[in-house]
C-alpha positions in Angstrom: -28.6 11.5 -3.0 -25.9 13.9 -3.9 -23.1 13.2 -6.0 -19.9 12.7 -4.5 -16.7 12.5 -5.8 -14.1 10.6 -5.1 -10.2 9.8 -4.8 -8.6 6.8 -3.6 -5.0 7.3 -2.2 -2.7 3.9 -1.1 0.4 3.0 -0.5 2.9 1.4 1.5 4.9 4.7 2.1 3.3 6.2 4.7 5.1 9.5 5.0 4.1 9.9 1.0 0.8 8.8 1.6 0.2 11.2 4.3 1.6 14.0 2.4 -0.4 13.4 -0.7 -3.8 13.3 1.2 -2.6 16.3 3.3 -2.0 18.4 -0.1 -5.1 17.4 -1.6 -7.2 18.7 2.0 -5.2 21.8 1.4 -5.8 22.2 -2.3 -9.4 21.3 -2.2 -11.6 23.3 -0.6 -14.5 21.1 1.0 -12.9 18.3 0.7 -12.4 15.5 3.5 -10.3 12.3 3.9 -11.5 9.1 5.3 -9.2 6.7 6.5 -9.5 2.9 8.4 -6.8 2.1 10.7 -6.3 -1.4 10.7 -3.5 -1.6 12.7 -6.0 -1.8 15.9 -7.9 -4.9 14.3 -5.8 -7.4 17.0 -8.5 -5.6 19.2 -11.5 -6.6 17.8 -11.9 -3.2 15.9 -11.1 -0.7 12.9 -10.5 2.4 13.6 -12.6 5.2 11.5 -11.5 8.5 11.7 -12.3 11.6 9.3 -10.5 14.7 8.5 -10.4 18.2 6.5 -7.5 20.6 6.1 -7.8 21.8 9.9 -7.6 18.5 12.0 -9.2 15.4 12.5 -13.3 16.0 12.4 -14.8 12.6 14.1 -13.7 9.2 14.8 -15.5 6.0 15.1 -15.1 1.8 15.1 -16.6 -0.8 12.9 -16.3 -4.4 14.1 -14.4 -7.1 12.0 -16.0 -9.2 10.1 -15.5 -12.7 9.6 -12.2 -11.8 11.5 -11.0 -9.8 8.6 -10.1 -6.0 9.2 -10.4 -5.5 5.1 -13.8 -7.5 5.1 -14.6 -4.4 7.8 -13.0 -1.9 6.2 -15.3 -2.8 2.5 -18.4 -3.3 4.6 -18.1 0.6 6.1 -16.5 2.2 3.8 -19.6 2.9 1.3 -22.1 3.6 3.9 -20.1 6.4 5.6 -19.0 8.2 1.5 -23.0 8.1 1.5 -23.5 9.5 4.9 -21.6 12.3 3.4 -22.8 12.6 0.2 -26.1 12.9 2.1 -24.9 15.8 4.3 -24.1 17.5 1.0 -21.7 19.3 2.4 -18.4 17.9 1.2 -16.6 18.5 -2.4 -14.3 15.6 -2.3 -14.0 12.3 -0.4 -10.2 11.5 0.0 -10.3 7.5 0.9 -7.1 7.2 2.6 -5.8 3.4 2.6 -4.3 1.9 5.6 -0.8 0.7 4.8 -1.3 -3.0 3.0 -4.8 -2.7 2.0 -4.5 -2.8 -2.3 -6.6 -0.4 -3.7 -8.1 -2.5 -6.7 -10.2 -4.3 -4.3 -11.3 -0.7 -3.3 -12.2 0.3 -5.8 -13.9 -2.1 -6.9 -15.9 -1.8 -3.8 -16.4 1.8 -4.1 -17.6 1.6 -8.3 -19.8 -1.7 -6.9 -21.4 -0.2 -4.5 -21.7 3.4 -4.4 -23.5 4.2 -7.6 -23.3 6.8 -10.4 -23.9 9.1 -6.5 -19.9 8.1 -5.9 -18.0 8.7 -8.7 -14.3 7.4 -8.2 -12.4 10.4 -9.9 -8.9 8.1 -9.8 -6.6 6.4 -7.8 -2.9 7.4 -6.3 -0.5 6.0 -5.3 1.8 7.6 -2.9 5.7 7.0 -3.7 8.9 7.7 -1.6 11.5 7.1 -4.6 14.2 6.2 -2.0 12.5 3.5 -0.3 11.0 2.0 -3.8 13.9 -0.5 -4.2 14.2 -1.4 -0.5 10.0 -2.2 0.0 10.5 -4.3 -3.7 13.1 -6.1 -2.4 11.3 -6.7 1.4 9.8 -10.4 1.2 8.9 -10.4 4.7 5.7 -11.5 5.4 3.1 -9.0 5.8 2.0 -11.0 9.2 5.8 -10.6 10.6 6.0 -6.6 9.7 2.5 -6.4 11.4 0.9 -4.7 8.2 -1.3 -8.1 7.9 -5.3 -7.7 7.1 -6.1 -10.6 8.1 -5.2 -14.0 10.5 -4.5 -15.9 6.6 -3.7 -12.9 4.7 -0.3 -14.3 3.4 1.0 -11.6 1.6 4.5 -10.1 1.7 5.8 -6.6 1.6 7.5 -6.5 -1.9 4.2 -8.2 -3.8 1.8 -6.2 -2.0 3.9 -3.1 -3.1 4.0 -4.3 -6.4 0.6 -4.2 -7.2 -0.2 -1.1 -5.3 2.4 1.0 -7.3 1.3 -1.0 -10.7 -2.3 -0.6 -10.7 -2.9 3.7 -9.7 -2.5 5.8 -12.9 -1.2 8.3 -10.7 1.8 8.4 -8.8 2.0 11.0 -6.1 6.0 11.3 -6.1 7.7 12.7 -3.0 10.9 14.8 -3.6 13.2 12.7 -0.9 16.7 14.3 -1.1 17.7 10.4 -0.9 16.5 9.6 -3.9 18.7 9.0 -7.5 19.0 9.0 -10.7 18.6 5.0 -10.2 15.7 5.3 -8.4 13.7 7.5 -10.3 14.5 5.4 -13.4 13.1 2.1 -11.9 10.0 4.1 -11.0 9.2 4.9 -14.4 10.1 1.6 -16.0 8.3 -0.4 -13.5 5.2 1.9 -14.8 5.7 4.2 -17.8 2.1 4.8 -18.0 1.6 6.2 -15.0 1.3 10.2 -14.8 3.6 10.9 -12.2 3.3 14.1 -9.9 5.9 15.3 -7.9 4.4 16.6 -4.3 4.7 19.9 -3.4 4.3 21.1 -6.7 0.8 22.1 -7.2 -0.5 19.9 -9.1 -1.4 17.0 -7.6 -5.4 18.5 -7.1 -5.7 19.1 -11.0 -4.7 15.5 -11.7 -7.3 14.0 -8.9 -10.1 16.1 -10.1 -10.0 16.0 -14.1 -10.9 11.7 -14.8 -13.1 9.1 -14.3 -11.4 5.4 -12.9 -12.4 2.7 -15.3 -12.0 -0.2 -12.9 -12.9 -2.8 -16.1 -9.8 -1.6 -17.8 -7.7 -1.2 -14.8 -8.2 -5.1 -14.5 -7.4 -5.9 -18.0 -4.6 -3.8 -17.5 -3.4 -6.3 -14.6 -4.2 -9.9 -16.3 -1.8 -11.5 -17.4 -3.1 -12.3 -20.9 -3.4 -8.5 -21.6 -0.9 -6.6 -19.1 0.3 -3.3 -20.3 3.5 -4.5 -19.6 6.7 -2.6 -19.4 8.7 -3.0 -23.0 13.0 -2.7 -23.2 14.6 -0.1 -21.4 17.8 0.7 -20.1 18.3 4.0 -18.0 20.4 5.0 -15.0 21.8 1.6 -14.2 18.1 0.2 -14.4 17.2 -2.3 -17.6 13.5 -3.7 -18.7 14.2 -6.9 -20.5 11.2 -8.1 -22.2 11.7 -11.7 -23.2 9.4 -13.6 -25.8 9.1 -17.4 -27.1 6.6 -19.2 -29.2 7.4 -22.8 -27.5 6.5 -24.2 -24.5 9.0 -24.8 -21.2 9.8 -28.0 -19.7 8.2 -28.6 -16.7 10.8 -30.1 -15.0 13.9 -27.4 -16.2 12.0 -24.9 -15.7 11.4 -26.0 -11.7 15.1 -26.0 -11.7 15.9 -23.2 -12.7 13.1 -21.0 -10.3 15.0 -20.0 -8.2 17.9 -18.1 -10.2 15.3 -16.8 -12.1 13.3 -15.4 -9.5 16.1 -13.6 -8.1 17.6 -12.2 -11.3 15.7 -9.2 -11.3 13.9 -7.0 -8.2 10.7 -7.2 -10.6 9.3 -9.9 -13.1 6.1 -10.3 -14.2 4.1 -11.7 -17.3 2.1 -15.1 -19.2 4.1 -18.3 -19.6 3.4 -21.4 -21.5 4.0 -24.9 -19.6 4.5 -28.0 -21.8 2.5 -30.7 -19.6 -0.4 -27.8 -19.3 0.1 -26.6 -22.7 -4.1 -25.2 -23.2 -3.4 -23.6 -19.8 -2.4 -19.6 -19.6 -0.4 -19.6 -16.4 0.9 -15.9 -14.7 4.3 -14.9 -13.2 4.4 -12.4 -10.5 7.8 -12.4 -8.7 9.1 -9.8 -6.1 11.2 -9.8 -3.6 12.5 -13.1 -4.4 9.5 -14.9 -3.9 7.5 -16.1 -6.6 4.1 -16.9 -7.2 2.4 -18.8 -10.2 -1.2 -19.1 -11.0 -3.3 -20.2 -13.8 -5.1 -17.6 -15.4 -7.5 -19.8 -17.1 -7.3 -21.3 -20.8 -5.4 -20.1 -23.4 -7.9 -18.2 -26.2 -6.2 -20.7 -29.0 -7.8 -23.8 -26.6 -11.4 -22.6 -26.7 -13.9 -23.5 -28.6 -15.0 -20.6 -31.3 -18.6 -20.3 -29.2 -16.9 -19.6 -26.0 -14.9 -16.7 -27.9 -18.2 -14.5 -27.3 -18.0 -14.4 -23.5 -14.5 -13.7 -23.5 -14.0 -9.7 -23.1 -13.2 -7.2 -25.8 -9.8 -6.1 -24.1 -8.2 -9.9 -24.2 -9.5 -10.5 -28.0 -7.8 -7.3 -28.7 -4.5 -8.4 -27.0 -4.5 -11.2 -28.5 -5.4 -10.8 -31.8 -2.1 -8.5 -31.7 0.4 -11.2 -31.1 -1.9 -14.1 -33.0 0.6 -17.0 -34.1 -0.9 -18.6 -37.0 -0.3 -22.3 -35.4 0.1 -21.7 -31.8 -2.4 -18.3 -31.4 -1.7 -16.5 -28.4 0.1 -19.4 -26.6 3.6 -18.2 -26.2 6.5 -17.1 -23.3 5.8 -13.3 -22.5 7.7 -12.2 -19.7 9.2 -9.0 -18.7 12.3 -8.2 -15.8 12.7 -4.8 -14.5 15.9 -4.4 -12.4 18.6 -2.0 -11.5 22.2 -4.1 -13.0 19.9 -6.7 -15.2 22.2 -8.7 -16.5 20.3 -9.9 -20.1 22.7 -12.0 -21.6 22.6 -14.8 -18.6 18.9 -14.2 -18.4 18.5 -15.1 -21.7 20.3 -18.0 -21.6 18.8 -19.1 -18.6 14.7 -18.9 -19.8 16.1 -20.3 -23.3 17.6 -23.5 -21.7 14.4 -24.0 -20.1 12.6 -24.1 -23.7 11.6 -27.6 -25.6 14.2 -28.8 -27.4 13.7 -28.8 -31.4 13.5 -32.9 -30.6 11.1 -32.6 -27.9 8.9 -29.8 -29.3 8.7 -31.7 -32.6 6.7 -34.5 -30.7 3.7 -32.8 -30.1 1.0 -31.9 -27.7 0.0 -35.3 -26.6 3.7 -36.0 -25.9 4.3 -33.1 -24.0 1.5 -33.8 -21.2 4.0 -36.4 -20.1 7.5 -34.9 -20.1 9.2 -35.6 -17.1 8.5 -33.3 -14.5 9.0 -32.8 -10.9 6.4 -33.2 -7.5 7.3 -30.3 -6.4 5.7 -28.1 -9.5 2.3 -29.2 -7.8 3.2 -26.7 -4.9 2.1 -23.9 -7.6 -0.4 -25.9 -9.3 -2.2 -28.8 -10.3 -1.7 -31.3 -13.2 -4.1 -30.6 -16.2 -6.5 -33.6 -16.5 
């Protein structure tokens, strides 16, 4: 089979989307875009079309699966980059995302599947610089803007939005006249480590064609226990606080206190360290107001020194770097991006919801059965 390369490009912002797979058709000689419409899926059917630089080229459907347009979407999407590889015929396969489909799980699909034949060259993500603040502050469900994959996809606008701008290493940036200082400030503090390319300017084909996608370290880049998170800025209006403890929070103050955190900034994100689940490494992902919790698995400090060999390279590394001597890498890492961030109450706020020297000088054992609230189980379950 012949090798194929190719580009994924997602994002929320349609126009910007659009515009970025349109520049690369024009750039690129040979090249083609491939794109699922999932909007259709209420039907019964995806939607398959493919395009070059002139106009559409041929369209076609692929039943759901399991009711899931995404589940359809994974299961064609590899057999027709093949079809084309095959033909040998095209230079570059553009893989257009529909509108809420997240393009980890693509590639991932793509790098799973398609062989050292299908070589993912990167990933984009397309970015109107106007509407970033407005889709990061959108918790509407996915399923009431009609941008859902799926009859129990429970996503909502701002965290979908999140992760699709956090994950690409390249931000295809579209030059709205709407835009701001502001704006263009929380773009690059919500990821400094993307490149980003302004459309229109040329050289948006260079940066698609010169890489290779590691989708290993794209992952590790997204755990919580190793995010290349953003570190303190302050720019424009816009701040980064990035906040750091080495003692645990109370169950039941930090419950209470949620809600005002959760709404103190239009992005947080990190690892924290629960007293009652102290060997437990627990993620915060929070936008749009709505936040969501999840355990990311033990802490490295509560494994046993055999299980340390199945653990990957990446987290050892991250956590060899911030290593406490009695507490390893258990600790509060947490970081708030937001345009008029104000740190001082923040601060106050996650400290209050600390151990008290009196209650952190009981102990482990002790902690497991702090007071805490019922409604913490909503977000996860008691250690046993």
């Amino acid at each position: 089979m012949n090798r194929l390369p190719v580009v994924i490009v997602g994002g929320l912002h349609a126009d910007a989307r659009r515009a970025a797979v349109d520049e690369l058709l024009t750039s690129i000689p040979g090249s083609v875009a491939l794109h699922h419409d999932l909007s259709t899926a209420v039907q019964g059917t995806v939607v398959r079309a493919l395009r070059d630089a002139t106009g559409v080229l041929t369209t076609g459907e692929a039943p759901l699966v399991n009711d899931c347009a995404c589940c359809a979407l994974r299961e064609d999407l590899v057999p027709e980059l093949e079809r084309l590889a095959d033909a040998g015929l095209t230079r570059l396969a553009v893989v257009e995302l529909w509108d809420s489909v997240e393009p980890k799980a693509m590639a991932e699909v793509v790098t799973g599947h398609g062989g050292e034949h299908l070589p993912l060259a990167t990933v984009i993500t397309a970015v109107d610089p106007a509407l970033l603040l407005p889709y990061l502050g959108n918790g509407d469900d996915l399923m009431d803007a009609g941008l859902a994959a799926a009859a129990t996809d429970q996503r909502t606008v701002a965290d979908t939005w999140a992760r699709q701008l956090e994950y690409a290493p390249v931000l295809a940036v579209a030059d709205s006249p709407e835009a701001d200082d502001e704006d263009r400030a929380l773009l690059t503090q919500l990821h400094p480590t993307a490149h980003q390319v302004r459309l229109g300017s040329g050289t948006l084909a260079p940066a698609a064609l010169t890489g290779s996608f590691d989708v290993e370290a794209a992952a590790a880049a997204q755990h919580p226990a190793c995010a290349l998170l953003p570190t303190d800025a302050d720019e424009a209006g816009v701040a980064t606080m990035v906040w750091h403890a080495r003692r645990p929070f109370h169950p039941e103050r930090l419950y209470a206190a949620l809600e005002d955190l959760t709404c103190a900034a239009a992005r947080s994100r990190g690892r924290f360290w629960l007293a009652d689940r102290p060997d437990t490494l627990l993620h915060w992902d929070a936008a749009g107001g709505a936040l969501c919790v999840e355990s990311a698995g033990p802490w490295l400090k509560a494994l046993p020194d055999a299980a340390w060999d199945m653990v990957p390279p990446m987290r050892r590394a991250a956590a060899a770097l911030d290593w406490h001597p009695e507490h390893g890498d258990c600790c509060q890492h947490l970081v708030f991006t937001s345009p008029g961030l104000d740190r001082e109450a923040l601060d106050q706020l996650l400290h209050s919801c600390l151990l008290t020297d009196a209650e952190y000088a009981q102990g482990k054992t002790a902690w497991r059965h702090l007071k805490q609230t019922p409604a913490f189980d909503t977000f996860l379950q008691p250690e046993a």
